[in-house]
mmCIF file of the N, C-alpha and C atoms, coordinates in Angstrom:
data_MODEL
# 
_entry.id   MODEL 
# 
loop_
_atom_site.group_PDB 
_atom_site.id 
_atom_site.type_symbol 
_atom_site.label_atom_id 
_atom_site.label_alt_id 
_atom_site.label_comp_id 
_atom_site.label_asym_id 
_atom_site.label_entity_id 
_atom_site.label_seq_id 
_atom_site.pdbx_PDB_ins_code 
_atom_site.Cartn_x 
_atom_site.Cartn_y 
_atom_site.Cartn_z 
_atom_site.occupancy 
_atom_site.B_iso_or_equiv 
_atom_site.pdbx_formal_charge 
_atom_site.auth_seq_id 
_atom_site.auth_comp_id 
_atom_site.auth_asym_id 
_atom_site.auth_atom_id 
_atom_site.pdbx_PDB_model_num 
ATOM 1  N N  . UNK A 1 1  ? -21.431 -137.686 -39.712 1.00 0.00 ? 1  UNK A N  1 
ATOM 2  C CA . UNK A 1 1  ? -22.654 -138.222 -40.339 1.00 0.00 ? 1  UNK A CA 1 
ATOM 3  C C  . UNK A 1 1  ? -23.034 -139.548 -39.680 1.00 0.00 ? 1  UNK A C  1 
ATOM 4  N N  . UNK A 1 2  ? -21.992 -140.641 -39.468 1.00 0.00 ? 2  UNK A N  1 
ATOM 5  C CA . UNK A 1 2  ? -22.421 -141.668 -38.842 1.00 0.00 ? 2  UNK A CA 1 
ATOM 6  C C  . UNK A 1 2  ? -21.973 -141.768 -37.328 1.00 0.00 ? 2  UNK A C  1 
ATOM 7  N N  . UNK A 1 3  ? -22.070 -140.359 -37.162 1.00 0.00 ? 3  UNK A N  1 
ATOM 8  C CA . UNK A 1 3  ? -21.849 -140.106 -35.364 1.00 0.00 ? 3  UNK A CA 1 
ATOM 9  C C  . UNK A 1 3  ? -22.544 -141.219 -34.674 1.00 0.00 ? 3  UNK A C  1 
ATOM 10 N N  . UNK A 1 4  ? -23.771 -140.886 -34.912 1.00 0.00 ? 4  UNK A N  1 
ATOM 11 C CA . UNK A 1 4  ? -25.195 -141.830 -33.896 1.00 0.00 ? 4  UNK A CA 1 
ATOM 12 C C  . UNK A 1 4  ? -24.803 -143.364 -34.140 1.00 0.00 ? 4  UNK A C  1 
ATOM 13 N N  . UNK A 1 5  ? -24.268 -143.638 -35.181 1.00 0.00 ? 5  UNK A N  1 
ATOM 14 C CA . UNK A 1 5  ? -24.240 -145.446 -35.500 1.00 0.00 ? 5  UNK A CA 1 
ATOM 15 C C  . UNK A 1 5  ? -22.930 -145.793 -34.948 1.00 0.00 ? 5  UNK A C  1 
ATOM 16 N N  . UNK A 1 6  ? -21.993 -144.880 -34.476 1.00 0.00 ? 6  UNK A N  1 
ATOM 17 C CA . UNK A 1 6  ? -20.508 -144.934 -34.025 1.00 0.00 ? 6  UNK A CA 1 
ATOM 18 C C  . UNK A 1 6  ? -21.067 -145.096 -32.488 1.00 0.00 ? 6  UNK A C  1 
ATOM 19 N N  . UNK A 1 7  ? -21.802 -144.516 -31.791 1.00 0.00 ? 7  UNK A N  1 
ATOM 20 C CA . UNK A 1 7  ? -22.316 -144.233 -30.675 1.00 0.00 ? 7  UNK A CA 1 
ATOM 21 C C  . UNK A 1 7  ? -22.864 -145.574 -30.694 1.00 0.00 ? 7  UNK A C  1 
ATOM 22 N N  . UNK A 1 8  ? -23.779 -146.399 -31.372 1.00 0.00 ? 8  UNK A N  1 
ATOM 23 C CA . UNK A 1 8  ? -24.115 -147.700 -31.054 1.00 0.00 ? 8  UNK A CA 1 
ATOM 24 C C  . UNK A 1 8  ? -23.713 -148.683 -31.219 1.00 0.00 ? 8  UNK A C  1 
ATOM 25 N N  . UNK A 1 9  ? -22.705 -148.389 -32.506 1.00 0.00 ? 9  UNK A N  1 
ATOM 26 C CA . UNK A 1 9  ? -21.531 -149.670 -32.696 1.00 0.00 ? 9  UNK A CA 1 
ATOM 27 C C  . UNK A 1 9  ? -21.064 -149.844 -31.540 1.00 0.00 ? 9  UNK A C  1 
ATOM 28 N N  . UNK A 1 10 ? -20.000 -148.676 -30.778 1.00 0.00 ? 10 UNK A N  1 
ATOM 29 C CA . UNK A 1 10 ? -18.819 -148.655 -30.065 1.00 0.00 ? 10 UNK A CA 1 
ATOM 30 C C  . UNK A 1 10 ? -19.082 -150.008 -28.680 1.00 0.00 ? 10 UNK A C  1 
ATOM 31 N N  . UNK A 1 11 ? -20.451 -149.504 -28.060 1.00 0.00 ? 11 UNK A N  1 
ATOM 32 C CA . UNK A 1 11 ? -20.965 -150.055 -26.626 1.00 0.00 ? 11 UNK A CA 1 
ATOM 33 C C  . UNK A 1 11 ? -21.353 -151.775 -27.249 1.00 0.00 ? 11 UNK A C  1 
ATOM 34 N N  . UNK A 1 12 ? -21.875 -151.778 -28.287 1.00 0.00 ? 12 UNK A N  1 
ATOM 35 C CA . UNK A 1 12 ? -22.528 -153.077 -28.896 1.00 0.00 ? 12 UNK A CA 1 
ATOM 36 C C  . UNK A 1 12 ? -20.531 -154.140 -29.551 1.00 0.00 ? 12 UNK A C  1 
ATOM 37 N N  . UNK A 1 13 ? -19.821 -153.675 -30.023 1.00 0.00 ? 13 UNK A N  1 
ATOM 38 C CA . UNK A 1 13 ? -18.488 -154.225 -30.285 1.00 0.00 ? 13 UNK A CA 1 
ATOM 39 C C  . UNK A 1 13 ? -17.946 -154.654 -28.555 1.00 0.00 ? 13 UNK A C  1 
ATOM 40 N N  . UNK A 1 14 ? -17.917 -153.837 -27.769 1.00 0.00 ? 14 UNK A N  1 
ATOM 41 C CA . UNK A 1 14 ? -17.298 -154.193 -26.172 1.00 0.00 ? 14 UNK A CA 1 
ATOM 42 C C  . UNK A 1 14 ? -18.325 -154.995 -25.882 1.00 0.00 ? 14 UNK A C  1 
ATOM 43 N N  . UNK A 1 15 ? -19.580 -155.091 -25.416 1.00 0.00 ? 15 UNK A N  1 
ATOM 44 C CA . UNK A 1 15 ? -20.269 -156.128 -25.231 1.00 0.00 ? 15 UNK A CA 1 
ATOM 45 C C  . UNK A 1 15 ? -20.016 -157.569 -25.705 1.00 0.00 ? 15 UNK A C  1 
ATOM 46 N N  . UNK A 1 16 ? -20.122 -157.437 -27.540 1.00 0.00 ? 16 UNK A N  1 
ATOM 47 C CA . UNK A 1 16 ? -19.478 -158.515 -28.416 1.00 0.00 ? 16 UNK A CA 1 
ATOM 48 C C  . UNK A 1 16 ? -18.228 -159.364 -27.319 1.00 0.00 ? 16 UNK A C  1 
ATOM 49 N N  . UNK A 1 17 ? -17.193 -158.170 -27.403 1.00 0.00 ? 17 UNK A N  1 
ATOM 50 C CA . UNK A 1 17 ? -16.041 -158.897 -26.917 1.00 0.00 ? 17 UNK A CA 1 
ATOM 51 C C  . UNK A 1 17 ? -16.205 -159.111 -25.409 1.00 0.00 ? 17 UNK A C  1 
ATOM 52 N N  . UNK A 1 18 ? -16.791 -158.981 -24.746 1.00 0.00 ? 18 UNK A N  1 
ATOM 53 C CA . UNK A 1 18 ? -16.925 -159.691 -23.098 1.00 0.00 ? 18 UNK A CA 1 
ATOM 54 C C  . UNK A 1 18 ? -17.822 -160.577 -23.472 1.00 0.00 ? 18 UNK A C  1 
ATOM 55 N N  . UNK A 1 19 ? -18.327 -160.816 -23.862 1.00 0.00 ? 19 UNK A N  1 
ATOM 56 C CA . UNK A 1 19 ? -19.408 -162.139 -24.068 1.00 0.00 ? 19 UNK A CA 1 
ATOM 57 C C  . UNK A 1 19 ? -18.174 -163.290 -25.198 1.00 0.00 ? 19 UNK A C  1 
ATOM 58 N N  . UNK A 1 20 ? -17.496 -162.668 -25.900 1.00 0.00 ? 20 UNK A N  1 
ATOM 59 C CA . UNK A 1 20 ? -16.543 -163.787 -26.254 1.00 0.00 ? 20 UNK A CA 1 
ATOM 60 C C  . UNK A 1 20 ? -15.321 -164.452 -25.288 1.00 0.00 ? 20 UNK A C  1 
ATOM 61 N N  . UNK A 1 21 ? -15.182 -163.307 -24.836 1.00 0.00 ? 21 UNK A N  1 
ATOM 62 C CA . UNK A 1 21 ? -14.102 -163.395 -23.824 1.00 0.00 ? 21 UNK A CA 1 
ATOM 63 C C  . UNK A 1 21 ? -15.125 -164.795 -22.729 1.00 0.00 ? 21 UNK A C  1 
ATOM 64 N N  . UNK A 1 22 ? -16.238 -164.383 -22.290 1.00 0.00 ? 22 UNK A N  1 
ATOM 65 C CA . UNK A 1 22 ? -16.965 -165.106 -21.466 1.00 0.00 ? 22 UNK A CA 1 
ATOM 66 C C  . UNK A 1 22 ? -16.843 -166.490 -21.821 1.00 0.00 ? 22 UNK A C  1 
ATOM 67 N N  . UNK A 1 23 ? -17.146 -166.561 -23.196 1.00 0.00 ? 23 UNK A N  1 
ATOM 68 C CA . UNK A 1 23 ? -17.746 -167.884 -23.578 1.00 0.00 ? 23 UNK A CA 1 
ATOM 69 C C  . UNK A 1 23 ? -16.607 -168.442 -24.278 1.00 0.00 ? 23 UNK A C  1 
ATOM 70 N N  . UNK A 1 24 ? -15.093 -168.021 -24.225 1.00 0.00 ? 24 UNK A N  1 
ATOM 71 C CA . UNK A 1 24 ? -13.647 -168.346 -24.400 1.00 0.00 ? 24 UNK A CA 1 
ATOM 72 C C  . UNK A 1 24 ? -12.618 -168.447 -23.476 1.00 0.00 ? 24 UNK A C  1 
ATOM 73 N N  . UNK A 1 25 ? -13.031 -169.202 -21.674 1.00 0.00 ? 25 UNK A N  1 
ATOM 74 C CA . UNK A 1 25 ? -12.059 -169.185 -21.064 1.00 0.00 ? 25 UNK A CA 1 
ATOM 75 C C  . UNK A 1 25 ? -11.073 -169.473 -21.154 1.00 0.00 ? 25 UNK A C  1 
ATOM 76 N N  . UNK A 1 26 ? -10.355 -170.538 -22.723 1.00 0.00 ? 26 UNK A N  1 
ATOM 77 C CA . UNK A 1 26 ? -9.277  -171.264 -22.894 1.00 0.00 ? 26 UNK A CA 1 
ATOM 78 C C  . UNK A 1 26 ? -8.460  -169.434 -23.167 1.00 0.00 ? 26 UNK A C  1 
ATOM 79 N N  . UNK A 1 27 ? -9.387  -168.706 -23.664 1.00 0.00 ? 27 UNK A N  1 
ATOM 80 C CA . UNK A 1 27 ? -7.877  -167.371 -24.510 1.00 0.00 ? 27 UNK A CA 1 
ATOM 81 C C  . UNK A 1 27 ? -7.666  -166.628 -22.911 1.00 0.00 ? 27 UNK A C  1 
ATOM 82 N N  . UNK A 1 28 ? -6.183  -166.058 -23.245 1.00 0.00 ? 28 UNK A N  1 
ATOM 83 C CA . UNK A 1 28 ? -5.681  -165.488 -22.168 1.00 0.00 ? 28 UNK A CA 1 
ATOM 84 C C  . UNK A 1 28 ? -6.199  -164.242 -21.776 1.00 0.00 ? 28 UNK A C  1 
ATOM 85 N N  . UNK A 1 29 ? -6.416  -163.517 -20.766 1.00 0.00 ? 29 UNK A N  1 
ATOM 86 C CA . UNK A 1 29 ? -6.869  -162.374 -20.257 1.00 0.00 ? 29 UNK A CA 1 
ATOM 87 C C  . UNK A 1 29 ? -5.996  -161.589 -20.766 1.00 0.00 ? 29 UNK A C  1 
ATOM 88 N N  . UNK A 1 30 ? -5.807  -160.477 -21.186 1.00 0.00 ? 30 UNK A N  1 
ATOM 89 C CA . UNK A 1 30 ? -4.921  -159.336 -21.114 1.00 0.00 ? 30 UNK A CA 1 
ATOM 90 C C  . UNK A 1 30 ? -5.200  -158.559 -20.393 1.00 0.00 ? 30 UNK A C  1 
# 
């Protein structure tokens, strides 16, 4: 049922986290 909103969460959450990662050079890379 919330296939389609899983499909836009998923790409929009990884974005989230490279743009934190970006704008957080002090945290460590894994």
């Amino acid at each position: 049922v919330t296939t389609p909103l899983l499909f836009k969460l998923i790409p929009a959450v990884m974005h989230l986290g490279v743009l934190l990662r970006w704008f957080s050079p002090d945290s460590p890379n894994e």
